[in-house]
C-alpha positions in Angstrom: -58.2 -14.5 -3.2 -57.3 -12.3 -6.3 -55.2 -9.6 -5.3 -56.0 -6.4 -6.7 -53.2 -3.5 -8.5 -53.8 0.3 -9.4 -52.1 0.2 -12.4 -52.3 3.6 -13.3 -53.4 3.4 -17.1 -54.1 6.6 -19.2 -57.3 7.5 -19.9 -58.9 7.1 -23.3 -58.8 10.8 -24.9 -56.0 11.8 -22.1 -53.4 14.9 -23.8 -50.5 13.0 -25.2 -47.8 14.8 -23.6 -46.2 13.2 -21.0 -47.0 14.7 -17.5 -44.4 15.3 -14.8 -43.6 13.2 -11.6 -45.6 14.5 -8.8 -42.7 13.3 -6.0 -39.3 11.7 -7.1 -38.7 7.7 -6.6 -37.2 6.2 -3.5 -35.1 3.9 -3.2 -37.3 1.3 -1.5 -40.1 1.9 -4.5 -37.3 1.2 -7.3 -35.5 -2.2 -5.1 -39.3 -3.4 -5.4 -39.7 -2.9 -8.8 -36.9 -4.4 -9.8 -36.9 -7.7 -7.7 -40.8 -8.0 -9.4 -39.0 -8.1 -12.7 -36.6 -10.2 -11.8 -38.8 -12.9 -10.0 -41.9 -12.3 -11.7 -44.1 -12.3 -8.8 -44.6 -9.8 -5.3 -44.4 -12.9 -3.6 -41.0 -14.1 -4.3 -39.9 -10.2 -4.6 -40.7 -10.3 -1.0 -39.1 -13.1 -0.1 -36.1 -11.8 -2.1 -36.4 -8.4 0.1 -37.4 -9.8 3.3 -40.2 -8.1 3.5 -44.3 -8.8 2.7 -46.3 -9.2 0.0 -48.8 -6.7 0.6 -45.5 -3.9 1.0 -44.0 -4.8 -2.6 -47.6 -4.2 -3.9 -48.0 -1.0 -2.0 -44.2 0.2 -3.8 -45.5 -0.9 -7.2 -48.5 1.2 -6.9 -46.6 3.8 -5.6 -44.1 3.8 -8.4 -46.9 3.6 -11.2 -48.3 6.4 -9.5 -45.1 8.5 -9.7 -44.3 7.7 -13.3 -48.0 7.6 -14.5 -46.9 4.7 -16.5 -48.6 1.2 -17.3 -45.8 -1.2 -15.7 -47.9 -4.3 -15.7 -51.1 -6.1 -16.2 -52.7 -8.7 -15.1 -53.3 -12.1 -16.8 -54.7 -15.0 -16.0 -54.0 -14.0 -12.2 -50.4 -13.1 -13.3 -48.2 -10.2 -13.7 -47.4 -9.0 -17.3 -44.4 -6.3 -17.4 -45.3 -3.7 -20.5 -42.9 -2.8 -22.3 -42.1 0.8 -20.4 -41.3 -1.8 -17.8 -38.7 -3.3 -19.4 -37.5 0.1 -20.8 -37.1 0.7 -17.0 -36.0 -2.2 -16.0 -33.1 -1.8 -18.5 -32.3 1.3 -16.5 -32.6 0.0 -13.4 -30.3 -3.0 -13.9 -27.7 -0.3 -14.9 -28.1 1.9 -11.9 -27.8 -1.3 -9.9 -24.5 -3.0 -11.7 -22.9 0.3 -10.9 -24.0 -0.1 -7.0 -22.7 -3.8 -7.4 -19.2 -2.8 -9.0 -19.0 0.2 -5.8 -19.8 -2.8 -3.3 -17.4 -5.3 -5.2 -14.9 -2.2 -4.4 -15.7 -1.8 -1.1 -15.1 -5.6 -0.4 -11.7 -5.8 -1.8 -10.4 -2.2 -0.1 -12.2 -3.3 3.4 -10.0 -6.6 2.4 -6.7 -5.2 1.3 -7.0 -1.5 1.5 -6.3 -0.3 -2.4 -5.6 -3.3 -3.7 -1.6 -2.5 -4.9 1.2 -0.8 -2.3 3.5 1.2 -4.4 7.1 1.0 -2.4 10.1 2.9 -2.4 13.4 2.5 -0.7 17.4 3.0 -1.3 19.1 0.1 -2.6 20.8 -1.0 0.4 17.7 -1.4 2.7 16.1 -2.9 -0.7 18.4 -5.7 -0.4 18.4 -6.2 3.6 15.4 -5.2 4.8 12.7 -4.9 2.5 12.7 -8.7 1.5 12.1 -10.1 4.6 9.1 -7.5 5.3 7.5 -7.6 2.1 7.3 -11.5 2.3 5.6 -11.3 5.9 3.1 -9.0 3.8 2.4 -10.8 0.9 1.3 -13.8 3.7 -1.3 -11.4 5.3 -2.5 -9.7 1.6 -1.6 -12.7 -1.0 -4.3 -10.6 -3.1 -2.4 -6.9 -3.1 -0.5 -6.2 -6.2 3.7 -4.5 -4.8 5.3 -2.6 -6.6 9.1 -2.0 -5.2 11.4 0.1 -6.5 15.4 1.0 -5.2 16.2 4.3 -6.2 18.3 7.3 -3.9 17.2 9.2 -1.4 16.7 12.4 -3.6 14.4 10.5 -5.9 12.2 9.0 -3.6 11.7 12.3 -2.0 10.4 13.6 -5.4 8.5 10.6 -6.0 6.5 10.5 -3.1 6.0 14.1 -3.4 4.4 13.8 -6.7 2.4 10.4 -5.7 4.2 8.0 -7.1 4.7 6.1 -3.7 2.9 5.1 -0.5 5.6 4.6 1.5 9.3 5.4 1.2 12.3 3.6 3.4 15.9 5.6 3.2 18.8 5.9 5.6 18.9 9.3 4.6 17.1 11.8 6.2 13.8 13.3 5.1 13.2 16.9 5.4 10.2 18.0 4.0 7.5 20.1 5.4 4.8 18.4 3.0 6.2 14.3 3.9 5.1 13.1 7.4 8.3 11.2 8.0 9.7 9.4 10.9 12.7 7.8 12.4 12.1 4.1 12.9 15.5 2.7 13.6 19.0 4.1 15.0 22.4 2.1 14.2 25.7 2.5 13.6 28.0 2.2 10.3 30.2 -0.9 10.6 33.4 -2.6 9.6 33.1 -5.7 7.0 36.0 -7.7 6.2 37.2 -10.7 4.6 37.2 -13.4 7.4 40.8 -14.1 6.8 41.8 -10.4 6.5 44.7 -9.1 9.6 42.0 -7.0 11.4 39.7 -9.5 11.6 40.6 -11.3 14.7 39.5 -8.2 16.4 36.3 -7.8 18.2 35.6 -3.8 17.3 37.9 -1.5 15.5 38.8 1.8 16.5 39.5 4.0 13.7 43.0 4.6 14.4 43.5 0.4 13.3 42.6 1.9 9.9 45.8 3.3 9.2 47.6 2.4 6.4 44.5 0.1 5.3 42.7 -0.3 2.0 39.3 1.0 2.5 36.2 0.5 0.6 33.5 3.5 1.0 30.5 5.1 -0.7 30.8 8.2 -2.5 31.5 11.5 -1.3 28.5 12.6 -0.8 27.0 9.9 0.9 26.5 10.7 4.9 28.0 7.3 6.1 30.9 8.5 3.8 30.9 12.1 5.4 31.0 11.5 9.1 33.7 8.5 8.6 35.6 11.0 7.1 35.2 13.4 8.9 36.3 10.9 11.9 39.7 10.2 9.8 40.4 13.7 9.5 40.0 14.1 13.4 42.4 11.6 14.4 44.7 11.9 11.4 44.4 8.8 9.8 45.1 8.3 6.5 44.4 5.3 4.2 46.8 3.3 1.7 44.5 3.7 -1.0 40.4 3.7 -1.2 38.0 2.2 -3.6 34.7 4.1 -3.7 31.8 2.9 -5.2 28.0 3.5 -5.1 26.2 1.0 -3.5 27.3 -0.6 -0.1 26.8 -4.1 -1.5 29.2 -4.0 -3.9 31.2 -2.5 -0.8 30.9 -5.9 0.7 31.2 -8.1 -2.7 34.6 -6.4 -2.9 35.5 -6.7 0.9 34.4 -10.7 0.3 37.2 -11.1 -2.4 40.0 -9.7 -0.1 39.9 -5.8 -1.3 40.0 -4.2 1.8 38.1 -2.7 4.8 34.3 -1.5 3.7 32.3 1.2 5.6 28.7 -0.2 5.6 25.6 0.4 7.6 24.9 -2.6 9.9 21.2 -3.3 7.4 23.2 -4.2 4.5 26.3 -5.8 6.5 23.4 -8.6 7.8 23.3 -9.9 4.8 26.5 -11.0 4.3 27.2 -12.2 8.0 28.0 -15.7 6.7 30.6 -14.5 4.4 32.2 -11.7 6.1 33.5 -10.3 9.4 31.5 -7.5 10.9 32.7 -5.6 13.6 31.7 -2.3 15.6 33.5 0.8 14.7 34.6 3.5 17.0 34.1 6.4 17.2 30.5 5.7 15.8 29.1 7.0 12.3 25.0 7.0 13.2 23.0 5.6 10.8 19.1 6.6 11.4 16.3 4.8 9.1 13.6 6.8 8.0 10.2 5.9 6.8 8.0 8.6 5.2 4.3 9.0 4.0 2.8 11.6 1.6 1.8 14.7 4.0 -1.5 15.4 1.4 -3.0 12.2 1.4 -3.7 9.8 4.2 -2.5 6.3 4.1 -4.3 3.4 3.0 -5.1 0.6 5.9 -1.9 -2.0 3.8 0.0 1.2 3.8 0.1 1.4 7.6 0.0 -2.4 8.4 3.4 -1.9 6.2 4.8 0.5 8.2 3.9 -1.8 11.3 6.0 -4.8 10.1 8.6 -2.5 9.3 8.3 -1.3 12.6 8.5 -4.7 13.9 11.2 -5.8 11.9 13.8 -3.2 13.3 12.6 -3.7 16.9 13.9 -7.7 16.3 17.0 -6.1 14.5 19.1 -6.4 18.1 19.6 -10.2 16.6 22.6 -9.0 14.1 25.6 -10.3 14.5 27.8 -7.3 15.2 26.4 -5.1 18.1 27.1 -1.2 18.5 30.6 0.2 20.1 30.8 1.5 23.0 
């Protein structure tokens, strides 16, 4: 049985000018005409669309209609695109490679969210915690790009206010009406010390033992730094000298070689537990850790499995070696 196609040909004599569409193309109409092309036949273009034959003739005769263009002849029982049909077809395949790229998109951020998770955090919780979280990340998204960087608290404030981050992890506080920011974990500063130093025999320190000592600490206008001396000042102790320094790992690089007593929080003290002596100080110097998101834009599905490992991570912290005073 021959199967028979309107194929919509101008009329001998017909006014050149092009006339309009009666009624736009549908989707449907256009998916038909492009698996003919591609298959060369309504047959296989149904099989390719699941649907009939007699359906992808009805969307061809539909679309000729519309476009009152020849798309294809018949010979010898076959289909012959025109060349307006491969004009269109050219089209076509453009409009579809777009809808491929959007699906190829859709794939790898129903996979991994946006594909890179732009991290920010302060140097000490980049060296203690951050590691150890971002490696049980990378073995649930091998295929999402990091990007980590240790800066101060004041910078990541600015930089997740102007989008340069997704996440930010500082133990100092956040206050920002625009960053939705949260306390995940609550600690205490601690006392690290060569394991051979006098003190170290003890099982906490009070801060009256400090008397006299060398003490390592942060600058003066880091909050650890404030409330421990504000506790000195309290119970008039006074140091034999102190060695202040920016980061709290150097704090315990120098209280490794023998220097003195450092003033760490408990993250960065962790790290060191083989080498050094960590014990509880009293009266306690809270530490709080706070994670924060961009208040403007919603996070990403890596962004907030993130935030669950780090969530995770500090619930497990109780493991540490040195526990709080009391």
């Amino acid at each position: 049985m021959h199967k028979r196609y309107t194929l919509g040909a101008p009329a001998r004599g017909a006014a050149t000018e092009i006339p309009r569409m009666s009624r736009p193309l549908n989707f449907r109409q256009i998916e038909a005409f492009r698996a003919v092309m591609q298959t060369g036949t309504t047959t296989a273009a149904a099989a390719m669309l699941h649907t009939t034959q007699p359906s992808i003739s009805r969307l061809l005769a539909q679309i000729q209609s519309a476009t009152q263009l020849k798309l294809f002849d018949i010979q010898k029982g076959r289909l012959r695109p025109t060349q307006e049909a491969r004009q269109l077809f050219e089209t076509v395949q453009r409009h579809f490679l777009g809808l491929d790229r959007i699906e190829q998109s859709v794939a790898v951020m129903r996979k991994s969210g946006t594909g890179s998770l732009r991290l920010g955090c302060t140097p000490a919780l980049g060296l203690s915690v951050m590691p150890q979280v971002v490696q049980a990340f990378s073995r649930l998204y091998p295929d999402v790009h990091v990007n980590l960087q240790t800066i101060g608290a004041h910078a990541l404030r600015e930089g997740l206010l102007h989008g340069l981050y997704d996440l930010v992890l500082t133990t100092t506080p956040i206050r920002d009406p625009q960053l939705n920011a949260a306390i995940l974990h609550r600690g205490n500063a601690v006392c690290v010390m060569h394991p051979k130093h006098a003190l170290a025999h003890k099982s906490s320190l009070h801060v009256r033992d400090l008397q006299d000592q060398v003490l390592l600490t942060l600058n003066a206008d880091d909050e650890i730094f404030l409330q421990f001396q504000h506790t000195m000042q309290q119970h008039g102790i006074e140091a034999a000298a102190t060695v202040e320094t920016s980061y709290s790992v150097t704090i315990c690089m120098m209280a490794m070689q023998g220097t003195g007593i450092g003033i760490v929080n408990p993250y960065v003290a962790s790290v060191f537990e083989r080498d050094l002596q960590i014990l509880p100080l009293s009266p306690r110097c809270p530490v709080e850790v706070s994670m924060a998101f961009s208040g403007q834009t919603a996070p990403s599905v890596i962004a907030e499995q993130f935030a669950t490992l780090l969530k995770n991570h500090f619930r497990d912290f109780g493991r540490q070696k040195a526990k709080p005073a009391h």
